[in-house]
Backbone as CSV, one residue per row, in Angstrom:
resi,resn,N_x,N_y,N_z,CA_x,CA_y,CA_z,C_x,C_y,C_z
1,UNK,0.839,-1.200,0.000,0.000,0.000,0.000,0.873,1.248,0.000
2,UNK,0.572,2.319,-0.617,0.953,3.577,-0.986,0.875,4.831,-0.498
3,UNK,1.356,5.418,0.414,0.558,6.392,0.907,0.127,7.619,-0.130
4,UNK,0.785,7.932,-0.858,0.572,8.978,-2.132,-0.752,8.105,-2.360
5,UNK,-1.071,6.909,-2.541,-2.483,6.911,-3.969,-3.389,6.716,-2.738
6,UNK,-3.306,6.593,-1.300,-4.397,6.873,-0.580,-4.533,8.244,-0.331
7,UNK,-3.645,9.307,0.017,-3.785,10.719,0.164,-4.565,11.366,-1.254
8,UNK,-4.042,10.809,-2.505,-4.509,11.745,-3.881,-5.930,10.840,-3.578
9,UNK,-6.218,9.764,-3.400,-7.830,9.638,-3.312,-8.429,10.175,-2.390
10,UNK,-8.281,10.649,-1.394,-8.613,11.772,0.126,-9.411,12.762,-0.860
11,UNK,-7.675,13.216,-1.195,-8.001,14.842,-1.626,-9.170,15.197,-3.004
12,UNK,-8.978,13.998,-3.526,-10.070,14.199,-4.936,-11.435,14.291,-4.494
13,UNK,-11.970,13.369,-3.194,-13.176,13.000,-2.447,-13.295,15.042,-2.005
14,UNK,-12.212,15.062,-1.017,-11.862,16.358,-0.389,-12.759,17.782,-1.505
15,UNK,-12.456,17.498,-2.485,-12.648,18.808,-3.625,-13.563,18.989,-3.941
16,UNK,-14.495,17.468,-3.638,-15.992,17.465,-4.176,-17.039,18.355,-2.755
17,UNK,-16.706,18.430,-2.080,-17.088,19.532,-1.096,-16.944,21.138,-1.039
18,UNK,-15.714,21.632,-1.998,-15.782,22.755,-1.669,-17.316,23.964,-2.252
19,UNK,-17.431,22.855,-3.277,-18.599,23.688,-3.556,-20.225,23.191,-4.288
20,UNK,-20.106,22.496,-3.118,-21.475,21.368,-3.315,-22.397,21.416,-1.880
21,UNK,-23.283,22.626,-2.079,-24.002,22.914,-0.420,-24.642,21.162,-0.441
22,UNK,-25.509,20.756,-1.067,-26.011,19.178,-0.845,-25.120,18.147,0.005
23,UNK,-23.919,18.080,-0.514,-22.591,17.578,0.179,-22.338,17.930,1.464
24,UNK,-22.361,19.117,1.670,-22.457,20.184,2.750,-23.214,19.888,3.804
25,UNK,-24.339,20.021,3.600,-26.097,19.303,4.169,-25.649,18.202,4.686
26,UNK,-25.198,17.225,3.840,-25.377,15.829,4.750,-24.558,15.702,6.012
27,UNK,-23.694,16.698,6.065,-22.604,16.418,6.961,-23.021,17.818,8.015
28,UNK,-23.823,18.757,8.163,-23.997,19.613,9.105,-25.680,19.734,9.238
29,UNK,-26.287,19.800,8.386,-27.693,20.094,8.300,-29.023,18.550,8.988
30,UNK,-28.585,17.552,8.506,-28.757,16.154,8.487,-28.716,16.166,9.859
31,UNK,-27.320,15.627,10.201,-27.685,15.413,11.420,-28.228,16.297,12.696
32,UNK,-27.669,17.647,12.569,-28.187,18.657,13.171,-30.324,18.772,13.334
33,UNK,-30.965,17.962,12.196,-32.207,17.916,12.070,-32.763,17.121,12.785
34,UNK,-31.685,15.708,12.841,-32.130,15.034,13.866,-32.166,15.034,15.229
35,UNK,-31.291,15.656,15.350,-30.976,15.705,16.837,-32.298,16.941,17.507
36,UNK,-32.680,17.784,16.494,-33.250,18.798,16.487,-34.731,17.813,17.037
37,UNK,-35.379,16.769,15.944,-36.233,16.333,16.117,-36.538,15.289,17.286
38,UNK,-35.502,14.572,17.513,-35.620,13.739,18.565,-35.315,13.712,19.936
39,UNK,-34.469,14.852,19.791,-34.428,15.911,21.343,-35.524,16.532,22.003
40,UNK,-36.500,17.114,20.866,-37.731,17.657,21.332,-38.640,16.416,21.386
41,UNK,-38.902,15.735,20.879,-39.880,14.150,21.138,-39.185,13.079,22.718
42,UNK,-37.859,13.552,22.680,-37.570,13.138,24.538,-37.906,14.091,25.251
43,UNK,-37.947,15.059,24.947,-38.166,15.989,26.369,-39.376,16.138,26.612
44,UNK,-40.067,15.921,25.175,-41.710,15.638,25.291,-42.035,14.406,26.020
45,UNK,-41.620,13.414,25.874,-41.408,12.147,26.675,-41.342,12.151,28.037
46,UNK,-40.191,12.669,28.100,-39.529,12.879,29.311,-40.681,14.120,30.314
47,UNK,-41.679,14.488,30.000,-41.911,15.297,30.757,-43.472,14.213,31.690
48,UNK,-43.617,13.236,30.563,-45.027,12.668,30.843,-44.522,10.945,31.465
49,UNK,-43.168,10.897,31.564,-42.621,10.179,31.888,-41.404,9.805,33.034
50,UNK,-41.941,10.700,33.945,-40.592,11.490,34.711,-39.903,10.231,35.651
51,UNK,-41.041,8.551,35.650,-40.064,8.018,37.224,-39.282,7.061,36.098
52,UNK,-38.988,7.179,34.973,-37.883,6.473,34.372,-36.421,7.486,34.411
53,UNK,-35.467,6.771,35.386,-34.691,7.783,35.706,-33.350,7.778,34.104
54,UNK,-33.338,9.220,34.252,-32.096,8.903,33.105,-32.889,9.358,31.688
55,UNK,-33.696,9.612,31.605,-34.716,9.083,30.205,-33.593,10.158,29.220
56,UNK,-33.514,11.378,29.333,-33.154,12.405,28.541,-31.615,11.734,27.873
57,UNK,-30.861,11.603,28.873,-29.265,10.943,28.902,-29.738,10.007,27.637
58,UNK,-30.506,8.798,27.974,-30.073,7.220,27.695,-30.520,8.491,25.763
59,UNK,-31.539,8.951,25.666,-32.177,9.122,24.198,-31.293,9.676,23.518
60,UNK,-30.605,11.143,23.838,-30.053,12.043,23.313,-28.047,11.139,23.100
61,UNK,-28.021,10.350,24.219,-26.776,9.795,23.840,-26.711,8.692,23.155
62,UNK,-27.674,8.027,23.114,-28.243,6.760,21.834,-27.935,7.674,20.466
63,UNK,-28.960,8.540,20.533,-28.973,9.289,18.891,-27.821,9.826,18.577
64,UNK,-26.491,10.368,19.185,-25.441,10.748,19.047,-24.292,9.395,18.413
65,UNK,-24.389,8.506,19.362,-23.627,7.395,19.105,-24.379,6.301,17.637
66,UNK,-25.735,6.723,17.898,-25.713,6.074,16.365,-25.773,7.087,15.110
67,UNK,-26.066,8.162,15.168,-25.423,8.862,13.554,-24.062,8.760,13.800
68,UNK,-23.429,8.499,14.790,-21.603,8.174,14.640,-21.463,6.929,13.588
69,UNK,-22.592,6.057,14.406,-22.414,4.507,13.211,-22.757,5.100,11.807
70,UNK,-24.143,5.813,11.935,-24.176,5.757,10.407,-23.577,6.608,10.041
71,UNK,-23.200,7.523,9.991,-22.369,8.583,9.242,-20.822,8.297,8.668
72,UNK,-20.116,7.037,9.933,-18.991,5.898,9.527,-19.573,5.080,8.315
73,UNK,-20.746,4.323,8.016,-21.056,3.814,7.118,-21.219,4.527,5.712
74,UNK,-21.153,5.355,5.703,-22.195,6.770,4.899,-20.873,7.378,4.519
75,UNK,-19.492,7.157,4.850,-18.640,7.897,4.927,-18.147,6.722,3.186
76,UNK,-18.188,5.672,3.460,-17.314,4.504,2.667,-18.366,3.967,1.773
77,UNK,-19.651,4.198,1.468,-20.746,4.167,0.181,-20.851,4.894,-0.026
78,UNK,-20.768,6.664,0.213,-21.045,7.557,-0.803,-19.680,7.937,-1.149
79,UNK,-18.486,7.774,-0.434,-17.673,7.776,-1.418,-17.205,6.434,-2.767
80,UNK,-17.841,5.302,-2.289,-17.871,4.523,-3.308,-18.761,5.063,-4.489
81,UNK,-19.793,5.503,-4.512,-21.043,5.903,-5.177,-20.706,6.982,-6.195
82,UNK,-19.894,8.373,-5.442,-19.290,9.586,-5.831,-18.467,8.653,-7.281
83,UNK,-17.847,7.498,-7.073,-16.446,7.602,-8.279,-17.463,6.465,-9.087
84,UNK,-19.012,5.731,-8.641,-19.827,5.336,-9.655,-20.745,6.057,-10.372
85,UNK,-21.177,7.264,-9.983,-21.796,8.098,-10.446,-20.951,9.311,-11.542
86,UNK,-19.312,9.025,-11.104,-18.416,10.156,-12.001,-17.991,9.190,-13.360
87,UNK,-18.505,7.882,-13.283,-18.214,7.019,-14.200,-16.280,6.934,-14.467
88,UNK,-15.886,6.609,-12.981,-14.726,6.445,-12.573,-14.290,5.405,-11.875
89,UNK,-14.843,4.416,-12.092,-14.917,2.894,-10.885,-13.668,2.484,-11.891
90,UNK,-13.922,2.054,-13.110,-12.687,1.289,-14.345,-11.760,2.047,-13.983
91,UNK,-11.576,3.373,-14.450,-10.612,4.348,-14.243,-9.836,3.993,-12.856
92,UNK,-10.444,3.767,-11.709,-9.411,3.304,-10.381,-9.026,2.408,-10.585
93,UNK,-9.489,1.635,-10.654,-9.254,0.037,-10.688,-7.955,-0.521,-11.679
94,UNK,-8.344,0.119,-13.119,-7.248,0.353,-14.093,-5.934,0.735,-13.371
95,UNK,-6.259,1.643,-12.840,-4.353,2.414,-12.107,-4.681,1.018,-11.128
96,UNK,-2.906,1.641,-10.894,-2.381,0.851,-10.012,-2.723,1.131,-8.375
97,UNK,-3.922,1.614,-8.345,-4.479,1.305,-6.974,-4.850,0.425,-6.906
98,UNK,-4.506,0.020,-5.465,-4.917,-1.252,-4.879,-6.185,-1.511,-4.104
99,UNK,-7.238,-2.510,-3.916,-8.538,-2.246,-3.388,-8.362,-2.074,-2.191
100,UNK,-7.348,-2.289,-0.988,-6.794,-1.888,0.534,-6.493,-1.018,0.322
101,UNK,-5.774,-0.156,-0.603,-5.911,1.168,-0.872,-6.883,2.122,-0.559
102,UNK,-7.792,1.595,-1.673,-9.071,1.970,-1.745,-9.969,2.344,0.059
103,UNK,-10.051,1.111,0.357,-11.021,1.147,1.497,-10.052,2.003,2.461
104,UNK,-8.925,2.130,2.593,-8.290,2.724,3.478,-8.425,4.607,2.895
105,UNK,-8.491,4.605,2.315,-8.952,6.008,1.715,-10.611,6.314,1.879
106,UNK,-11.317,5.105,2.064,-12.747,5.687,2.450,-13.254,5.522,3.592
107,UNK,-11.989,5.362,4.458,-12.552,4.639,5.519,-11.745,5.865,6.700
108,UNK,-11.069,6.693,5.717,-10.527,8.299,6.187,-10.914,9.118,6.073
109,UNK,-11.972,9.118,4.750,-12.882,9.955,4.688,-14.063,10.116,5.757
110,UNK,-14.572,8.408,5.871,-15.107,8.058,7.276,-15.361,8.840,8.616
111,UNK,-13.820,8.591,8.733,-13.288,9.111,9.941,-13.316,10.730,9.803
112,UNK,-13.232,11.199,8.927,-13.407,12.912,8.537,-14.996,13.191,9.095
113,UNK,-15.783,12.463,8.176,-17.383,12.366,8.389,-17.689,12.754,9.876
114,UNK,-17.059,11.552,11.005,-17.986,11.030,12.121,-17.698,11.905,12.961
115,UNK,-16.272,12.793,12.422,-15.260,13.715,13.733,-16.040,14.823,13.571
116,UNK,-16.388,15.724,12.251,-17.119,16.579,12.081,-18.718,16.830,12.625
117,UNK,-19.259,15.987,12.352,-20.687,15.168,12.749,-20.596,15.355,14.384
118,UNK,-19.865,14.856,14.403,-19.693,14.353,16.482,-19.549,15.504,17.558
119,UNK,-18.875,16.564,16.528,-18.351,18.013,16.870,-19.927,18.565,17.154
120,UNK,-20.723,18.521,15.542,-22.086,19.215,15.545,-23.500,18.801,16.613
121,UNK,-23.161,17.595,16.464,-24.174,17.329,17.357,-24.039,17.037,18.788
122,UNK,-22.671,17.473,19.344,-22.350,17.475,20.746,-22.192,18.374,21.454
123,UNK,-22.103,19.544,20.086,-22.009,20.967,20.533,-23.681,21.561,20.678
124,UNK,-24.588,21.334,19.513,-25.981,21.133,19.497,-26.790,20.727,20.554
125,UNK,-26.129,19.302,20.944,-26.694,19.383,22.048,-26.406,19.758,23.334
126,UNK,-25.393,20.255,23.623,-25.314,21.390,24.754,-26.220,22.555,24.704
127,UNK,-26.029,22.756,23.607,-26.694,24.311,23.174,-27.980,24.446,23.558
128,UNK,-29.333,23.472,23.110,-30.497,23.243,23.098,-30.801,22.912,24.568
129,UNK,-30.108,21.330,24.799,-30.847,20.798,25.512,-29.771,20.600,27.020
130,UNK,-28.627,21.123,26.913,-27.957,21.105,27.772,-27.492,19.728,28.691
131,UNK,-27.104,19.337,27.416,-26.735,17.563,27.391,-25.193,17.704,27.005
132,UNK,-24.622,16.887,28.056,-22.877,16.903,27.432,-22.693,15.314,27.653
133,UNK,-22.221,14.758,26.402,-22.135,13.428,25.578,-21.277,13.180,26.953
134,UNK,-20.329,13.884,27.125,-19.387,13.523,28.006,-19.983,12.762,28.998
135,UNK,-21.013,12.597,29.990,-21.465,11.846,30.912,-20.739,10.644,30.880
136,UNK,-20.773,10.536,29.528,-20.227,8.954,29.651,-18.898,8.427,29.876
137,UNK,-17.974,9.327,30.410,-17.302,9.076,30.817,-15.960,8.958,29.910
138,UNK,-14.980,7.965,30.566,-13.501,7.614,29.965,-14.507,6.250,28.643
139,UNK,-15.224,5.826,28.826,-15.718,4.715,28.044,-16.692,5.436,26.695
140,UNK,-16.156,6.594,26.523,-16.946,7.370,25.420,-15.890,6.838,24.125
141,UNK,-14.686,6.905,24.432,-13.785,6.886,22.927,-13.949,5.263,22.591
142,UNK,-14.001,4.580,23.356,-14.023,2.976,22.945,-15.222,2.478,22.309
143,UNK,-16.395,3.116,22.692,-17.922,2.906,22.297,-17.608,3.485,20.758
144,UNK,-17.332,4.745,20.621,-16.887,5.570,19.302,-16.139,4.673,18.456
145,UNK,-15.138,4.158,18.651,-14.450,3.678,18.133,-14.866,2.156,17.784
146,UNK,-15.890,1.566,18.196,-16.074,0.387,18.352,-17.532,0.747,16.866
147,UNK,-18.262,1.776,17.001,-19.138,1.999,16.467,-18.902,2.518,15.279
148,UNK,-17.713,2.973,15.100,-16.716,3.339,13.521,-16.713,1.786,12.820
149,UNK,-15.683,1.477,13.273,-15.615,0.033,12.712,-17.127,-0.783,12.679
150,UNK,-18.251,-0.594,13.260,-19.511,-1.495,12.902,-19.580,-0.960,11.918
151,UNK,-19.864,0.668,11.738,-19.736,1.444,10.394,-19.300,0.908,8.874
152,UNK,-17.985,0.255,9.214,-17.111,0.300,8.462,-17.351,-1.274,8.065
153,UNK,-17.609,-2.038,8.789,-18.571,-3.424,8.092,-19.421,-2.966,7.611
154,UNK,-20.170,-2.790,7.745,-21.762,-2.122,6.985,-21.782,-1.827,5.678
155,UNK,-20.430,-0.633,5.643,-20.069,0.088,4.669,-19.440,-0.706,3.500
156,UNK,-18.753,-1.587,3.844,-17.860,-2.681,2.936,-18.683,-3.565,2.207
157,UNK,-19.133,-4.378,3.678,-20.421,-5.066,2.553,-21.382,-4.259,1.885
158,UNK,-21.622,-3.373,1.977,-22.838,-2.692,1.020,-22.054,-2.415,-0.259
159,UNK,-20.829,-1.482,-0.025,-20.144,-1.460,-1.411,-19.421,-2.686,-1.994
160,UNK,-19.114,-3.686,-1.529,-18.949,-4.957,-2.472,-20.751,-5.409,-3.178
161,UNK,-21.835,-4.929,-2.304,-23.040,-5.400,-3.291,-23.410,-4.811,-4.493
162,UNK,-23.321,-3.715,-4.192,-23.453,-2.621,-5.411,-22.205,-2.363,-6.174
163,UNK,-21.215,-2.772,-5.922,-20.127,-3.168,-7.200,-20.665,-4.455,-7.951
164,UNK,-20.809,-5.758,-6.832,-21.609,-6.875,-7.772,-22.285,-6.902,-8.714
165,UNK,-23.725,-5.846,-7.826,-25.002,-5.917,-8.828,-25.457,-4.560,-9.439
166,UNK,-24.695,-3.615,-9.588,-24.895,-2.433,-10.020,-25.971,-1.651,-9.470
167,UNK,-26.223,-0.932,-10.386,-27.486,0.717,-9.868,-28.477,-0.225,-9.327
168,UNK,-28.944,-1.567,-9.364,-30.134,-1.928,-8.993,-29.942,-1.693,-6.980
169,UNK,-28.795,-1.738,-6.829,-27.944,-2.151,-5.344,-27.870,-0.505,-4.940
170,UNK,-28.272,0.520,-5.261,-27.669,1.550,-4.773,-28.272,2.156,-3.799
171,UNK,-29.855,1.488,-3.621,-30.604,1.820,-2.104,-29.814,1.843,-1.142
172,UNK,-29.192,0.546,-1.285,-28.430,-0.406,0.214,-27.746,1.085,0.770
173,UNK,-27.248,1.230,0.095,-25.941,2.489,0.291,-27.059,3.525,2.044
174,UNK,-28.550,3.677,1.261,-28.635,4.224,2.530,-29.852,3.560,3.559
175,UNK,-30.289,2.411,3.022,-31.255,1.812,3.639,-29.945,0.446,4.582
176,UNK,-29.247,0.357,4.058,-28.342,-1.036,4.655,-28.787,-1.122,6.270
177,UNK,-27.807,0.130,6.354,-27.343,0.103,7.973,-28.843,0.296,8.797
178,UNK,-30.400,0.640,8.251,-31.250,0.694,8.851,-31.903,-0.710,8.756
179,UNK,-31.564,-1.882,8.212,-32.024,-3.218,8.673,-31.377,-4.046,9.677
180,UNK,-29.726,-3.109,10.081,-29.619,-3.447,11.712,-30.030,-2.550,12.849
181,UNK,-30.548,-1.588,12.363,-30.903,-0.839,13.863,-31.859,-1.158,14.471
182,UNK,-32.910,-2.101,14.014,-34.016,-3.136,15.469,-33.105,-3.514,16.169
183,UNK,-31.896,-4.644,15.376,-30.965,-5.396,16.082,-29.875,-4.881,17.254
184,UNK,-29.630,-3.414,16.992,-28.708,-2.857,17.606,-29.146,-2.353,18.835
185,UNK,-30.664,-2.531,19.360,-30.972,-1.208,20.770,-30.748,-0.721,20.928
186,UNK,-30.725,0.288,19.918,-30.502,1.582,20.576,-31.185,2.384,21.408
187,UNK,-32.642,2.362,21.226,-33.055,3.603,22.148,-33.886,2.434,23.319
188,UNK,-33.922,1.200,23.104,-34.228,0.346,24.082,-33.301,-1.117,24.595
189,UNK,-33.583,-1.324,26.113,-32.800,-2.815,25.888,-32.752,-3.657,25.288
190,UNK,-31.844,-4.678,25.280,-31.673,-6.054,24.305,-32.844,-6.897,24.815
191,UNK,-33.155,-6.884,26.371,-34.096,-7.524,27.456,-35.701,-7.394,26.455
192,UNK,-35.674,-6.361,25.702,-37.187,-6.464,25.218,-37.469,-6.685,24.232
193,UNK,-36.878,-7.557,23.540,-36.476,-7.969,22.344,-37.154,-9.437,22.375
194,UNK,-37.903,-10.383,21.602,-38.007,-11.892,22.165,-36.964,-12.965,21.685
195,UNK,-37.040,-13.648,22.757,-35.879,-14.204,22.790,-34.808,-14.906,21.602
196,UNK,-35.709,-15.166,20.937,-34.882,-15.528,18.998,-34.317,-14.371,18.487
197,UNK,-34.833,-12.798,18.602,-34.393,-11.750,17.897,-32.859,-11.465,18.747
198,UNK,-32.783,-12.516,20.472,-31.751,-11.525,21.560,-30.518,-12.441,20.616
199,UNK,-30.859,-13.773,20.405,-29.950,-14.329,20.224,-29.103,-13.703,18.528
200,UNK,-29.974,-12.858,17.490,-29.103,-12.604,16.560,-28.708,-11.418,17.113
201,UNK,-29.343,-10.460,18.080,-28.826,-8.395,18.295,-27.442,-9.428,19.131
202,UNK,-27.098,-10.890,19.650,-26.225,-11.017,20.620,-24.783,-10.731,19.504
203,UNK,-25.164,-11.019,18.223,-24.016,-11.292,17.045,-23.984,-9.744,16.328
204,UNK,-24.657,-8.864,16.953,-24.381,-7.225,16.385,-23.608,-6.933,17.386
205,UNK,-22.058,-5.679,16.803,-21.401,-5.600,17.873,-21.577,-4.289,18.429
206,UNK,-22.784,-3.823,17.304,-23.461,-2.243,17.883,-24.674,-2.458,19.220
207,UNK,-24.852,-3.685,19.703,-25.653,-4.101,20.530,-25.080,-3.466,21.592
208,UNK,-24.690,-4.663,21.575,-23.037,-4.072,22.983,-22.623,-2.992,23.058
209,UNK,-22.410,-2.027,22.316,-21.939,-0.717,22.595,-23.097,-0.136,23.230
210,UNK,-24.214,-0.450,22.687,-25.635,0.757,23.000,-26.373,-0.399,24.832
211,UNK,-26.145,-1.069,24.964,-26.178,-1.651,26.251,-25.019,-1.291,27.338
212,UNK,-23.895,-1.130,27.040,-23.014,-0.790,27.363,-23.170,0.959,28.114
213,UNK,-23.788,1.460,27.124,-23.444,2.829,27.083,-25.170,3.174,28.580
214,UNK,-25.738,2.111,28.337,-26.918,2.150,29.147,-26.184,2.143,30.970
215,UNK,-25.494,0.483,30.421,-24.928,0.517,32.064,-24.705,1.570,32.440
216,UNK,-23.476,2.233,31.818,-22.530,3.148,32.609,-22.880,4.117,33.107
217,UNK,-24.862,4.520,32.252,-25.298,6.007,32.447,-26.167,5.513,33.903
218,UNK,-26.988,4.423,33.565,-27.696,3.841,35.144,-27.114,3.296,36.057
219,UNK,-25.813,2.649,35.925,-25.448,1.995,37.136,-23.823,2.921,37.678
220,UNK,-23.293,2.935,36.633,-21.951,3.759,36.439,-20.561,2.637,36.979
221,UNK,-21.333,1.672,36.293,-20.259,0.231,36.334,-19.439,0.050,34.757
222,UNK,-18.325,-0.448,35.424,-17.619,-0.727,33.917,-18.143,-1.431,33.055
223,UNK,-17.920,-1.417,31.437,-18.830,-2.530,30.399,-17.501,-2.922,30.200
224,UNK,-17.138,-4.032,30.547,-15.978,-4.178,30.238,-16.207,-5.629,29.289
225,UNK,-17.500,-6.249,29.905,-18.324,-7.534,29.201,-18.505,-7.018,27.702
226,UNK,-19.281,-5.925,27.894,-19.940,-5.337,26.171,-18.979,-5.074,25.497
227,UNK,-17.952,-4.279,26.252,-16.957,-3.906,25.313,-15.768,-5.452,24.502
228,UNK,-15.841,-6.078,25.231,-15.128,-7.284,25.004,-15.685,-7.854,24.009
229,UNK,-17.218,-7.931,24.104,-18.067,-9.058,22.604,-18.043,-7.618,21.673
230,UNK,-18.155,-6.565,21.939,-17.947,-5.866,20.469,-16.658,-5.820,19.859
231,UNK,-15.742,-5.694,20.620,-14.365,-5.708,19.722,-13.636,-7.156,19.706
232,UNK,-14.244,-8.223,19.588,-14.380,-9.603,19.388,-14.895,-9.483,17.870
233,UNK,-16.202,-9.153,18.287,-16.980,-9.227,16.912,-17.134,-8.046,16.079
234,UNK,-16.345,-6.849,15.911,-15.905,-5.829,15.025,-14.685,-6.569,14.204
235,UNK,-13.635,-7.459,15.069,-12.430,-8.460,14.428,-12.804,-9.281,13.471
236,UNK,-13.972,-9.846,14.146,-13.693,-10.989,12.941,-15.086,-10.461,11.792
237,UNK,-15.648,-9.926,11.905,-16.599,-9.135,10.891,-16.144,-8.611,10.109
238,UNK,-14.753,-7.297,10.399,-13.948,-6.419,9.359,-13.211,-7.434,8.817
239,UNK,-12.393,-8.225,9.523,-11.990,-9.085,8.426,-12.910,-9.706,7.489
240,UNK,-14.015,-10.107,7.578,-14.713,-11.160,6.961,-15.101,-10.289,5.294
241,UNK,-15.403,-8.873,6.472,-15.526,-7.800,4.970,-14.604,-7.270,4.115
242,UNK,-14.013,-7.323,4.639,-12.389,-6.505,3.341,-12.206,-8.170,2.826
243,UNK,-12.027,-9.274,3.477,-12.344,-10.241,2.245,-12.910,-10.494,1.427
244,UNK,-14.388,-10.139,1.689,-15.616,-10.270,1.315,-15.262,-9.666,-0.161
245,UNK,-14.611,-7.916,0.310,-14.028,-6.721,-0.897,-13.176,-7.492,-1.757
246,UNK,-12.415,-7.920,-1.043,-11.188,-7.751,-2.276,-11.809,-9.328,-3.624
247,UNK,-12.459,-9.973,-2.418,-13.193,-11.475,-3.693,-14.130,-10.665,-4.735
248,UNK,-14.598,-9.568,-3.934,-15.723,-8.878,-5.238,-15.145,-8.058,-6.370
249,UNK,-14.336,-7.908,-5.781,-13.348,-6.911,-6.913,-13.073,-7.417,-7.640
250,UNK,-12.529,-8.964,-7.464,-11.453,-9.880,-8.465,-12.954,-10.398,-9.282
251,UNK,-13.858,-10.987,-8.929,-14.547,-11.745,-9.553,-15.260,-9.971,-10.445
252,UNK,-15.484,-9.593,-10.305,-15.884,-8.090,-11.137,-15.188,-7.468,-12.338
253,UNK,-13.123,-7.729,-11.654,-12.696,-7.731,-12.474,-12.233,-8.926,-13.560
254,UNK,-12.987,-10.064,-13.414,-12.733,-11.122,-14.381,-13.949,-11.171,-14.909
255,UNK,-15.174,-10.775,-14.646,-16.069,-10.853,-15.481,-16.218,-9.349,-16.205
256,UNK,-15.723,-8.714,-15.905,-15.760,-7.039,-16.323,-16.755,-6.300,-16.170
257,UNK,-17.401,-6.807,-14.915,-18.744,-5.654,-14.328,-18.602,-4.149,-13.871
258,UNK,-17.051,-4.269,-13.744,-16.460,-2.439,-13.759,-17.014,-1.586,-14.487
259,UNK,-17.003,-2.637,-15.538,-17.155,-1.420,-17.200,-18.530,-1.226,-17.145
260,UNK,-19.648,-2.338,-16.594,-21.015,-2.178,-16.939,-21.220,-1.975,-15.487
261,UNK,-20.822,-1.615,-14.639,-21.736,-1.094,-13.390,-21.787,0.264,-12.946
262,UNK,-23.167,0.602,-12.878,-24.018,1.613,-13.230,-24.093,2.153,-14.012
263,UNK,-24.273,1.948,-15.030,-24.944,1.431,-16.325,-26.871,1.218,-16.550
């Protein structure tokens, strides 16, 4: 791997922002709307609901930690999407970039996404509702970090599908990551889930983070359990997906679906 052909793919992603308000939007406006909307529907909650202790905390820091997931996911399909829509997928692939290349360049962009994002809606919500993410303690960067990488599975497999199967696949890009969020609990326990659904949210490793993040705010005990099965199962998932990548690439590039996808 190269650091020049991951930096010149940064910066090309980088350029398509300076003057694209839509681009713009997704990364300040977006989430800022949500937080807007579901801050006021807890406090509405929260007012007709007062002996659930915590209520404001557990909602407003759920919704923070998951646009972290999706916005990590969102970071590595729309920049896949950006070089299928510029009718530039052959064109990479052709050079001598490499597909670890590749994902390591969208998976920085990623990380650009979730830091910016994380800034807006942590500052937002101080502002409004006078919520600081921080509550959560020294166990805030590991949850973050644990919830990047779920991201970043999500993100892989969705863009190895829609390299497979072309424009028909390009929903996934933003519906994907919302056919695990039943699985993930976020704004409720794993406990209320029935018992066949606990046993697959047990194999999401965004479960564990958002249970995790519950303990620490109600009991203020270490997750040292949650944190252990998520970065267990962030390991062997990211691997499973950058394999998953690099088999889709090769079989894409031997049948030559480069040339005809999106199309």
């Amino acid at each position: 791997m190269k650091l020049h052909r991951i930096t010149a793919l940064i910066v090309r992603h980088l350029y398509l922002y300076r003057r694209s308000l839509p681009r713009i939007m997704e990364i300040f406006y977006w989430p800022f709307l949500d937080l807007v909307i579901w801050g006021f529907i807890t406090l509405y909650l929260a007012r007709y609901q007062s002996q659930v202790p915590g209520f404001v905390t557990f909602f407003l820091g759920a919704l923070i930690l998951w646009d972290m997931l999706f916005r990590s996911q969102q970071g590595i399909t729309i920049s896949f999407l950006e070089e299928l829509w510029a009718r530039n997928l052959m064109n990479l692939f052709a050079s001598p970039l490499k597909p670890g290349e590749f994902l390591a360049a969208t998976m920085t962009m990623s990380v650009m996404k979730v830091t910016i994002v994380s800034i807006v809606l942590a500052s937002c919500a101080v502002l409004f509702y006078s919520y600081n993410i921080l509550v959560v303690g020294v166990w805030l960067m590991p949850f973050v970090l644990n919830l990047v990488i779920t991201g970043w599975i999500i993100g892989v497999f969705t863009t190895s599908l829609i390299m497979r199967f072309g424009q028909e696949a390009e929903v996934l890009a933003w519906s994907m990551v919302f056919l695990f969020q039943p699985i993930s609990c976020v704004f409720y326990p794993m406990e209320v889930l029935p018992k066949w659904l606990q046993m697959i949210a047990m194999a999401n490793p965004a479960a564990h983070i958002f249970e995790g993040m519950r303990t620490v705010l109600s009991t203020g005990a270490p997750p040292i359990g949650n944190l252990a099965w998520a970065m267990c199962l962030n390991g062997a998932l990211l691997v499973g997906a950058i394999a998953w990548f690099y088999r889709t690439v090769a079989y894409c590039k031997d049948q030559g679906l480069l040339v005809r996808v999106g199309e």
